[in-house]
N, C-alpha and C positions, 0 to 999 in steps of 0.2 A: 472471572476477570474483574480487578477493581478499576473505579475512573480514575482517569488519572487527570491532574489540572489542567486544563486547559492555556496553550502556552507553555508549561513546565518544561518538556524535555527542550524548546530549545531556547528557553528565556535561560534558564539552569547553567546550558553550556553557554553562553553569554554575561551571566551574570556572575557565575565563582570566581572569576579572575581578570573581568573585562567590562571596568565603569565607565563609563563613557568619559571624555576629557575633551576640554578645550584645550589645544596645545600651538604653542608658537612655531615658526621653522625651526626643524630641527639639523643637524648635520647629514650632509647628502651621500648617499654610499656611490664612491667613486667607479664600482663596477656594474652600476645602472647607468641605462640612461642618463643625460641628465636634468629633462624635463618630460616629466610623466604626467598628465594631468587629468581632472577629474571631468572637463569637457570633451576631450579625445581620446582616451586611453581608457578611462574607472567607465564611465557612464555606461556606455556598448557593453563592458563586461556584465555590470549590473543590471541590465536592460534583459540581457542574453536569459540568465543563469541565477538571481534573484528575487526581481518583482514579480516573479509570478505570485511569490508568498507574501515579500516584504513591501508591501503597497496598501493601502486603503480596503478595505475590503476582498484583502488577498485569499488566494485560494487558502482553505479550512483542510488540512488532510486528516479529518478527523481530530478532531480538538487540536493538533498540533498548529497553531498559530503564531505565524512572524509577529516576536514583540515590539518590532518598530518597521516603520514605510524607509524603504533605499529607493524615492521615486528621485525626490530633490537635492541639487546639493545643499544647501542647510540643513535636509534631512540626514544625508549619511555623514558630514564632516565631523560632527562630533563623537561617531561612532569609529573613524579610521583606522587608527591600531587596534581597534575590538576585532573589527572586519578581517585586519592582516594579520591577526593571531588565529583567528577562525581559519581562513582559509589556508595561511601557511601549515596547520596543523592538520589541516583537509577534513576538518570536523564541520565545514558549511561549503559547500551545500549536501546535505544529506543524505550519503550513499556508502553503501556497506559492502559491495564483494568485490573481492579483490582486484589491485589493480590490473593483473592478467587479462580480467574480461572487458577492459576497454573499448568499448566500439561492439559487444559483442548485443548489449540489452538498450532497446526503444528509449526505456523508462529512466536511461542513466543522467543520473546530476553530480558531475566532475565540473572542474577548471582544469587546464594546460598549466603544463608547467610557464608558459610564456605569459599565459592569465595572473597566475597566483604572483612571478615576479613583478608584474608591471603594479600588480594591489599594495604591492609589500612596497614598493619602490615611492610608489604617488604619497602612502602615508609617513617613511619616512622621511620626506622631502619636504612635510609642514603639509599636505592635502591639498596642493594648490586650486586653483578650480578653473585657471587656463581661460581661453577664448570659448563663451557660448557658443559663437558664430558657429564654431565645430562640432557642436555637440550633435549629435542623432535627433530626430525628433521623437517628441513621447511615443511610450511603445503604447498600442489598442490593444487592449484586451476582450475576449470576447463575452460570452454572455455570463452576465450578472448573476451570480448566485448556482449556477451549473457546471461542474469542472468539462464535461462533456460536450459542452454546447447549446445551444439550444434545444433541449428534447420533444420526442413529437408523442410522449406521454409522459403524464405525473401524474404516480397514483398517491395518495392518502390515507395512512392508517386511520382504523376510528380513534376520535379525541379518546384519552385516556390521563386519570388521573395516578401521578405515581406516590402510594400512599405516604405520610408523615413519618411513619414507626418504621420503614425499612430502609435499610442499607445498602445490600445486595438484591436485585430481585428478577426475576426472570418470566418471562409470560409470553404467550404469540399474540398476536395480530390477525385477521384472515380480513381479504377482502375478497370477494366474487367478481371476475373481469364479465361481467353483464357484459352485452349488445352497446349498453350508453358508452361503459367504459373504452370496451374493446369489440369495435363490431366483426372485424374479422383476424385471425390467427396472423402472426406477422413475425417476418426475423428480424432477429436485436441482434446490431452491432456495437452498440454500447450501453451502459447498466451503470446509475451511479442510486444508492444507498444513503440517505439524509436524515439525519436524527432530528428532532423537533424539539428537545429539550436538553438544558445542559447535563442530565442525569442521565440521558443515553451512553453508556459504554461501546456496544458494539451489536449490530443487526445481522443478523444470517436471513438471508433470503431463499425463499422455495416455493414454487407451484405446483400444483397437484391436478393432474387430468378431472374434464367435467367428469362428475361420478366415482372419481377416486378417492378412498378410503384416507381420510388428511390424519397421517402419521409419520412421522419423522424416520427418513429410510425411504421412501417412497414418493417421494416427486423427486423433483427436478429442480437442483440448484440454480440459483439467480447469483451469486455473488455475497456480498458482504461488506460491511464497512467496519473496521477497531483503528486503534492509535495510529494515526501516521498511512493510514492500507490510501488507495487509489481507486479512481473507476475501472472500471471491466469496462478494455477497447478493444475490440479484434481485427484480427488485420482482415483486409478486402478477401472476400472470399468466406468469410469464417461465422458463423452465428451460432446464438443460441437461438431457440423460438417459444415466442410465446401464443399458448394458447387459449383463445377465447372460452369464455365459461368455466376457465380453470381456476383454483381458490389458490390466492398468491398469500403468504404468510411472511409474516413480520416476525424474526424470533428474536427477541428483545433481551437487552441485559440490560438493567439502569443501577446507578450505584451513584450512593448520592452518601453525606450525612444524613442521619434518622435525628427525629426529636420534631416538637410541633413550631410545624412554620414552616418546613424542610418539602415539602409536598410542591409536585407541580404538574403542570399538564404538558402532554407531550400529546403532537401528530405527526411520526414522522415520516418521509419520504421517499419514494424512489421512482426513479426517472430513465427512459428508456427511448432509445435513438433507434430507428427503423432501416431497415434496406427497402430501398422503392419499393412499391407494393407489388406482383406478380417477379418479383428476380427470384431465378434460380438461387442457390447456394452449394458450393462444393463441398464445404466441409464443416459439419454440424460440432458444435465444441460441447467437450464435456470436463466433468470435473473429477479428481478422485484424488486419495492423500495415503502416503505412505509412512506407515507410522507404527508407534506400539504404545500402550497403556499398562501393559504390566513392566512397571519399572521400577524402582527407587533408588535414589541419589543419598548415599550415607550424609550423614551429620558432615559439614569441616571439609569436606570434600573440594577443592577446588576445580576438577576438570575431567567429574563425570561423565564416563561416553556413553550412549545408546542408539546401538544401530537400529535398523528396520530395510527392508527390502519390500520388491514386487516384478514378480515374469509379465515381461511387455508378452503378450498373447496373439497381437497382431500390429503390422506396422502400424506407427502410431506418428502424428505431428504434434511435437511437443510445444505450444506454444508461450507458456511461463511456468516458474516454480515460485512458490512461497512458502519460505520455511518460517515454522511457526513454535516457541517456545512462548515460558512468561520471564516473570523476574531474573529467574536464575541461569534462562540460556544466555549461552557466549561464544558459542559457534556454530557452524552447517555447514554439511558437504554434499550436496548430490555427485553420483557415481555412475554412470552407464559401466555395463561390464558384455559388452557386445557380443554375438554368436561366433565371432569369427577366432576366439580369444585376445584381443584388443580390450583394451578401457582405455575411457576418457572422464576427468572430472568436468562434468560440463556448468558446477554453480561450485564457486567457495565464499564463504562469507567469515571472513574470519573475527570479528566483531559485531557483533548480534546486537541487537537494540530493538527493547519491548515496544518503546514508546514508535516506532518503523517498520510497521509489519507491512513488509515493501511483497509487490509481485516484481519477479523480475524476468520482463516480456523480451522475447527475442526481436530483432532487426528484423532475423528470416526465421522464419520455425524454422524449429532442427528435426529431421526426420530420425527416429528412432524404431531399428526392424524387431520383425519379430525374435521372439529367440532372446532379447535382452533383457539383461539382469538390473533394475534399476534400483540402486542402494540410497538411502538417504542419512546421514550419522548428523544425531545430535551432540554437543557437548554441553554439560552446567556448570557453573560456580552457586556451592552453595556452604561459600566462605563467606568467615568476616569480610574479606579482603573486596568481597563485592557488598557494594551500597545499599545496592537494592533488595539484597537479602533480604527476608520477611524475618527468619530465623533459621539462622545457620548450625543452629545446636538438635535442630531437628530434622529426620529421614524425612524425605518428600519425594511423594509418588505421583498418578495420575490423578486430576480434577480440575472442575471448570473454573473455579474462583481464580483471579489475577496471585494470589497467593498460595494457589497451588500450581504444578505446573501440567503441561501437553509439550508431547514429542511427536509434530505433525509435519512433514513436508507437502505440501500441495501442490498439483500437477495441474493445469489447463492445457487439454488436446484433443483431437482431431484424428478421426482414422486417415492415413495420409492417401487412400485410394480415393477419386474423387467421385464424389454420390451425385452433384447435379440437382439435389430433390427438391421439387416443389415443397412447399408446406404441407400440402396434406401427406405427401410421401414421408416426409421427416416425423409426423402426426404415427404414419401405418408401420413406418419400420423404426423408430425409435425410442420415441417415450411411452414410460412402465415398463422397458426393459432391463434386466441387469446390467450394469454401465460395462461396457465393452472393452476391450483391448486389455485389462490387467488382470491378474491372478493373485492369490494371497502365495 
């Protein structure tokens, strides 16, 4: 996977067709309103559904950074019809599966149709900015630097320098959660993933039982952070757990320009939110991905499909999917195909976007029985006609580089029968085991 710039995908969609302008009153469309304005109408919307990014030290989702603050209005007026071409076009704020699943994922970033009118209305109208007296007051945001919140650990890779001559490079990390670190074993409800340098690409996380053998395939997934991805939240009830004495590993991709001067130091981060200390938990979360590697996508090809499957083995609570391509994806489907002969498409994403490697968390897990067929269909462009193409005159199969691609859907769940376990229980009947509930 190569870095991609920081800013790029959404300064790009801002910036090919949308300069910013001072502009005078303009003529008012007779079937709006006829005073929309940016103290009582814009501000709330933007407060809602924007500054989480577009603010002073807005959330980072992974390099992808708001190229300008929508806190003030002198801040957003001069961006107005940028804003109501973005949003009219439903290209901001930044969300990919179809409109069908409205209301159906936690993590969703839409406007109403009644939002996007009143945006499109207030900037045709000259961007008034109406009576402050009405405006909302500033929205709080909460802690500084943690999309999660506050965390009740942050661990530390060792400092590491990433050398001058390389481009692409790949390497782990290990830390040992000591007694200092982590004095006793604890469930995580949330997990956020921090790179330390701008040459981080993207960090896969995993910990390994005291005593276990640190090889890849064999602990126990933490998450992950690449372009655009999100923290690991679970809903109440749901954890992973971490185990004291366990070696947690950092598996690093940095991708930088090579040449001398280009070197730098990274330590980067991850951070982890507790469930009170002695609570139960019902349901222990695990990860697994549904996918293939022997593939190839012809030369010129526009709208290469490749499926993949997996037999749910046992009821399972499906808590998110992440469908995972690079350049050249341009759609996803996940498919239940039920025991009783029912299917249901339960994810479409019909525009795929590398730089948005989104999970997409359910309101309620969905419970999925045993017996089910769970399908996951990628599709690629690997046409001129797509931008992003690396090179379109070339077959392209599996591989990790940003310029090769993967056909991975990713599952987060939960056996849906409820276990109640202590940590040491989750400790005796869980991990180093084969991960449960799916079948090849």
């Amino acid at each position: 996977m190569r870095k991609q710039t920081p800013t790029l995908a959404i300064a790009t969609i801002l910036a090919l067709a949308l300069s910013p302008a001072i502009f005078g009153a303009g003529a008012k469309d007779a079937t709006q309103p006829a005073e929309v304005t940016f103290a009582r109408d814009v501000l709330p919307i933007l407060q809602e559904n924007c500054q989480t990014c577009h603010r002073p030290g807005g959330d980072n989702f992974t390099g992808m950074v708001a190229p300008m603050s929508l806190v003030t209005y002198d801040e957003v007026r001069p961006w107005a019809r940028s804003i109501a071409k973005q949003v009219e076009s439903r290209k901001m704020p930044p969300w990919f599966a179809s409109p069908e699943y409205h209301g159906v994922f936690s993590n969703e970033r839409t406007l109403t149709d009644d939002e996007i009118s009143s945006i499109v209305a207030w900037a045709k109208s000259g961007a008034p900015i109406g009576d402050l007296a009405e405006a909302p007051a500033p929205r709080e945001f909460g802690s500084k630097g943690w999309r999660i919140g506050e965390p009740d650990l942050v661990v530390t890779a060792p400092r590491y320098f990433v050398p001058d001559d390389v481009d692409t490079h790949y390497t782990n990390h290990q830390v040992v959660l000591t007694d200092d670190i982590l004095p006793a074993s604890r469930w995580v409800q949330a997990i956020e993933w921090k790179g330390g340098a701008s040459a981080v690409h993207h960090i896969v996380g995993y910990a390994y039982l005291p005593g276990q053998k640190v090889e890849r395939g064999r602990g126990y997934g933490l998450g992950s952070i690449a372009p655009g991805e999100e923290p690991m939240h679970f809903p109440d009830g749901f954890a992973k757990l971490l185990v004291k004495g366990s070696t947690l590993v950092f598996n690093m991709h940095y991708h930088k320009e090579a040449g001398p001067g280009t070197g730098e130091w990274d330590a980067s981060q991850v951070a982890f939110k507790f469930y009170p200390e002695g609570a139960e938990v019902a349901h222990f979360v695990d990860h697994n991905a549904i996918g293939a590697a022997a593939f190839e996508i012809p030369p010129n090809h526009p709208n290469w499909k490749v499926g993949a499957a997996r037999m749910i083995d046992e009821d399972i609570t499906l808590i998110s999917m992440h469908p995972h391509m690079h350049l050249r994806g341009k759609r996803a489907r996940y498919i239940a195909f039920y025991p009783d002969g029912s299917q249901e498409t339960i994810l479409e994403v019909p525009e795929f976007d590398f730089n948005w490697q989104t999970d997409y968390s359910f309101v309620e897990p969905k419970v999925i029985p045993a017996g089910t067929r769970l399908e996951y269909t990628a599709w690629f462009d690997n046409s001129v006609d797509n931008p992003s193409n690396p090179d379109a005159n070339k077959a392209q199969g599996w591989g990790r580089e940003t310029w090769d691609e993967m056909m991975l859907g990713y599952i987060t769940y939960s056996s849906t029968e409820p276990k109640k376990l202590t940590v040491e229980e989750a400790i005796a009947q869980h991990l180093g085991r084969r991960r449960g509930g799916l079948s090849e």
